[in-house]
C-alpha positions, 0 to 999 in steps of 0.5 A, spaced: 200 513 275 202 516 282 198 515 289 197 519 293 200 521 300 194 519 304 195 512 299 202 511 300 202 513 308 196 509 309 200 503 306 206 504 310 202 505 317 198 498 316 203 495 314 207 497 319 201 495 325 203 488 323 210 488 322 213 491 328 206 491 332 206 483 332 199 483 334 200 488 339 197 495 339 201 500 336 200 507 339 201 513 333 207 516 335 210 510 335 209 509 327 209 516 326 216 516 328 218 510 324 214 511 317 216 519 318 208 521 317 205 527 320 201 524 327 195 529 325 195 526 318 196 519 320 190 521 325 186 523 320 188 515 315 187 511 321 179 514 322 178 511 314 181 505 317 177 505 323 171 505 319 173 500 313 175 495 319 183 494 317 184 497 324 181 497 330 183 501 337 185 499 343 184 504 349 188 504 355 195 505 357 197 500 353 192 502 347 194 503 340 191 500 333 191 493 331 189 490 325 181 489 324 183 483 321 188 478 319 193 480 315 192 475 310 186 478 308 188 485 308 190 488 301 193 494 298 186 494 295 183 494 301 188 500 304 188 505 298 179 504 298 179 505 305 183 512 304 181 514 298 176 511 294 176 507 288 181 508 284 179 509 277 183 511 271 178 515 266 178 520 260 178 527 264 173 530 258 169 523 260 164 529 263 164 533 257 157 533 253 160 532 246 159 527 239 163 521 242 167 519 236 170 511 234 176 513 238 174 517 244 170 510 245 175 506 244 180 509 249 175 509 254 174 502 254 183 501 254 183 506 260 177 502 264 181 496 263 187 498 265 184 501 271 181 494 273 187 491 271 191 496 276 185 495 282 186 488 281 194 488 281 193 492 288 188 486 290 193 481 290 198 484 295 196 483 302 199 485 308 202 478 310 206 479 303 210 485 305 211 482 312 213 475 309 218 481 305 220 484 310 221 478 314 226 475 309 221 469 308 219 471 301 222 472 295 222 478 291 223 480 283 227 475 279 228 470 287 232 474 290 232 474 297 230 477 303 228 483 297 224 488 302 218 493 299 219 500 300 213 505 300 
């Protein structure tokens, strides 16, 4: 499974709010430029999360976008919700209108299952997380230190 660009910059933009932000606004440019993101698209992912709440925008000389809410209580989840709706993995003939067969069903139910167990594997991961990653303060796979998340 793969995400999309518009997951993965909106990821990396939030993230990036709360890490270098450090709750002050951060203007698009400026994350444009460290994430290596398009600023019209990056423009475009911060309507979504505008909407959803993620981030607010502060107007002015020194305006930018902060995070709506902690960053505890912000998930991957959230993010990729935001910007691209539920994430599902189905059956690409599931709309077919066609005798449903023993197989067919059961495979059905392996993929919703995995799909829940992915939704919930993003909702676990908050933005605190990655920033305590960034930071040093956390460990990553098998206890290493200092281990950063790159998206």
């Amino acid at each position: 499974m793969k995400l999309s660009n518009k997951c993965r910059y909106g990821i990396r933009a939030v993230f990036d709010v709360e890490f270098h932000g450090k709750g002050r606004p951060a203007r698009i440019s400026e994350i444009a430029e460290r994430q290596a993101i398009p600023p019209r698209f990056l423009e475009q992912i911060f309507q979504d999360l505008k909407r959803a709440g993620i981030v607010v925008s502060k107007r002015g000389p020194r305006g930018g976008y902060v995070l709506g809410r902690p960053a505890h209580a912000v998930s991957l989840g959230d993010i990729v919700y935001a910007v691209e709706g539920p994430l599902g993995i189905s059956d690409p003939d599931e709309s077919m209108d066609c005798e449903r067969t023993s197989s067919r069903t059961i495979t059905k139910m392996v993929l919703a299952e995995l799909s829940k167990r992915v939704e919930e594997c993003l909702n676990e991961v908050s933005i605190q997380a990655l920033c305590d990653r960034g930071n040093g303060t956390s460990h990553g796979p098998k206890g290493i230190p200092g281990y950063a998340y790159t998206i």
